[in-house]
N, C-alpha and C positions, 0 to 999 in steps of 0.2 A: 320794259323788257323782262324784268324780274317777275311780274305776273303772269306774261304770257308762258315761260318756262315753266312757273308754278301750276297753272291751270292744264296746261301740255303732262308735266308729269303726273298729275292727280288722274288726268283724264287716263292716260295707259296701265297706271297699277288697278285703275276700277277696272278697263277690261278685261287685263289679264287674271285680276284674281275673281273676279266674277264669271269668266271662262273658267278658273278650277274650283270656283265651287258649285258651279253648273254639274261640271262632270261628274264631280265625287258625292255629291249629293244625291245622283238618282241612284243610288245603291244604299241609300239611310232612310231608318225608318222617323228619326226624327233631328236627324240632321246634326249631330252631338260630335261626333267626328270633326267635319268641316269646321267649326264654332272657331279654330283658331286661326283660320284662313281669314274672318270676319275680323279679329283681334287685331292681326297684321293690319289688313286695309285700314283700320281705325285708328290704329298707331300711329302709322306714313301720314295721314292726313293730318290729324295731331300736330307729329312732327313737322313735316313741311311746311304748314302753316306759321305756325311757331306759336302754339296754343299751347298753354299749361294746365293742367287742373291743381285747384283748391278743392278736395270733398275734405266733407265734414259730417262724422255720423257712420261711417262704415262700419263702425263695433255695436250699433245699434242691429245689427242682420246677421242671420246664420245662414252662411254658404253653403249648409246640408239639409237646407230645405227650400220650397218655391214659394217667392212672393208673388205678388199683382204689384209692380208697383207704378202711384199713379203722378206722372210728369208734368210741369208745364211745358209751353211750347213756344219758343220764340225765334226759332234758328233751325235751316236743316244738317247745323254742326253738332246739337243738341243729342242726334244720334250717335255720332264717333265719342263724342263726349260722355255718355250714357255706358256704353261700353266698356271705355279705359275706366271709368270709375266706378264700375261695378264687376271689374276681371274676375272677382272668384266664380261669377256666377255665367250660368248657361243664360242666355235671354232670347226671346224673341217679339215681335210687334205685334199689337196688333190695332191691323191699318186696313185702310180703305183699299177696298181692290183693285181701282183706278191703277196704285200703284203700279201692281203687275206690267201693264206699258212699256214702264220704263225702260230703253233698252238698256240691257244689261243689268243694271240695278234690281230694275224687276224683274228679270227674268232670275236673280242669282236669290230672290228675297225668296220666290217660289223653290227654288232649291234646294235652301235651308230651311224650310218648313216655318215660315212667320207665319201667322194668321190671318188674313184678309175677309175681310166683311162688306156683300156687296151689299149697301145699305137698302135699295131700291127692290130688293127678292128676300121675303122672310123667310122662305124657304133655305135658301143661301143661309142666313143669318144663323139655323138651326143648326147647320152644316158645320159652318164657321165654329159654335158653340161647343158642339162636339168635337172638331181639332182644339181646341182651345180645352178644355177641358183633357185629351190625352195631353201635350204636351206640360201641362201641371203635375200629371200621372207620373209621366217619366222624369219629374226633379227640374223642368224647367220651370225658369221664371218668366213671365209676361211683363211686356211696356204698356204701357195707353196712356197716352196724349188725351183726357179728357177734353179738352178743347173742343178739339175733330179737326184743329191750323192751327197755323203758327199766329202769336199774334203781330199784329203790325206796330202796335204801339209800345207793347211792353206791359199791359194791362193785363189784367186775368179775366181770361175771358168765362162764359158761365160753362160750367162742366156736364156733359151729357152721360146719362146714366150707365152705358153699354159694361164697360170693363166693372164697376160697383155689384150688378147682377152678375156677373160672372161670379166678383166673390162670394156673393153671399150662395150662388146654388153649386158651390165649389167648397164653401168653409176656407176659403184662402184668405186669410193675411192681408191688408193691403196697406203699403209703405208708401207714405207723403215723398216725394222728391224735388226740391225746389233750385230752379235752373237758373242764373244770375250771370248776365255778362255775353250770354252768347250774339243776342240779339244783334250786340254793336259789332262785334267780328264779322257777324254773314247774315244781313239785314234780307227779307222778302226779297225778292225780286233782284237778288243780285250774286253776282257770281265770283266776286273781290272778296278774297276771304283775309283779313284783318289777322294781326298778331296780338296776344293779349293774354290775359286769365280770365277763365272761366270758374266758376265757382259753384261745387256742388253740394246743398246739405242732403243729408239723410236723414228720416226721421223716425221714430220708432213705430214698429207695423202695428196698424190698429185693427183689433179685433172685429170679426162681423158676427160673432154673437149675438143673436138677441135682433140683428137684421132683418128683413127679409122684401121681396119685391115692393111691397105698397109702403115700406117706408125709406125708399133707397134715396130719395132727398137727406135725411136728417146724414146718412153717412157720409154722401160725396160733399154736401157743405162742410161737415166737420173735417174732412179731408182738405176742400177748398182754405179756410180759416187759417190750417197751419201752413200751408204753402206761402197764402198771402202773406201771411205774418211774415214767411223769412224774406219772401222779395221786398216788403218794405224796407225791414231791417237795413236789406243792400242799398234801398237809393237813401235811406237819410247816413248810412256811411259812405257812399258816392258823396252826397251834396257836405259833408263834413269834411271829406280829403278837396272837396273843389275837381271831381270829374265831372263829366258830359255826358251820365250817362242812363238818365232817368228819364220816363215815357214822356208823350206828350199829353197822356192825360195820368196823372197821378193814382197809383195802385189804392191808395185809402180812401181817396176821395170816390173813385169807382166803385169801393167794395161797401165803403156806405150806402151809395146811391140804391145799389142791389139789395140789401137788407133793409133797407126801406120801400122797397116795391115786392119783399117776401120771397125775395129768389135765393 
């Protein structure tokens, strides 16, 4: 009964505040206004759930400038989560256009001015680049889910170049963010959202200096590396306290496997 209440009330504050950021939104040129209407909904979710954040790493970023910064992906709590622990900043996605769909969701994502990239039309993609590119202009920050999903295991999945060329034909900054915990709260494919911590590091922005298209492997591994590094960290101190909550295929054993076939 207590879920069904839970899912009932998540479901009415997305429409309604996705009906006010619909409205207030087609009068913004990048959507900076609205940002705390987004804040709200992330909050309640949070809240209701009875989700806590651990971040780790917030004084490593300055709030008066825009990063790229680049996430793993294990949960779609992973975005409310993202949010409350990065409040000083402006953010927005960028995500597959699919999303758009959504009702509501997507229709309030387009409202707020996230980025969507239809992968299938490079033309589009050109398009997308250049949104993505003003809203850097105007002092926001950019997510990307390197991935392109969520994973199902809890393993890192190999990272697609998209958001890395962004930084480098941008000169942006791009910050490691490593996502711990979500996964077990709001697994794939389900709608039961778990009470717990979640845990976020921050890591210091690494420069794209020195970058450029033909060698944007060497950055997103080196991006990939420290990520992995802190979700290991997580499950050998899960399997220390005695939780349940490490993949079914092991993060190291994975990330070996991949550096031995040169990826």
């Amino acid at each position: 009964m207590l879920y069904f209440f839970q899912l009932t009330f998540l479901a009415l504050i997305t429409v309604l505040l996705s009906l006010a950021t619909i409205l207030f939104g087609l009068f913004e040129a990048h959507g900076k206004r609205i940002y705390g209407i987004n804040r709200l909904w992330t909050w309640l979710i949070l809240r209701v759930g009875g989700i806590s954040l651990k971040v780790e790493g917030l004084d490593n970023i300055d709030p008066q400038r825009p990063y790229i910064f680049i996430v793993n992906h294990q949960s779609n709590i992973d975005i409310p989560v993202l949010v409350q622990a990065l409040r000083p900043f402006q953010l927005r996605w960028l995500a597959k256009k699919e999303l758009l769909r959504v009702p509501f969701f997507g229709w309030a994502m387009w409202a707020a001015k996230h980025v969507t990239v239809d992968r299938k039309d490079p033309r589009d993609a050109l398009k997308s680049l250049a949104r993505a590119k003003e809203r850097l202009a105007a002092g926001i920050s950019l997510v990307v889910f390197p991935e392109g999903t969520r994973s199902r295991t809890g393993a890192l999945q190999r990272f697609k170049k998209g958001g890395f060329l962004l930084a480098v034909q941008t000169q942006t900054p791009v910050v490691p963010i490593a996502i711990s915990g979500s996964g077990a709260l709001l697994p794939a494919d389900s709608w039961r959202l778990g009470s717990g911590i979640v845990k976020v590091v921050i890591e210091k922005p690494v420069a794209v200096e020195g970058f450029r298209p033909g060698n944007l492997r060497l950055l997103s591994n080196q991006v990939r590396d420290v990520i992995a590094g802190h979700l290991n960290h997580s499950i050998e101190l899960a399997r220390r306290d005695g939780e349940s909550i490490e993949p079914s295929e092991p993060l190291r054993v994975r990330h070996q496997a991949m550096e031995k076939q040169g990826i």
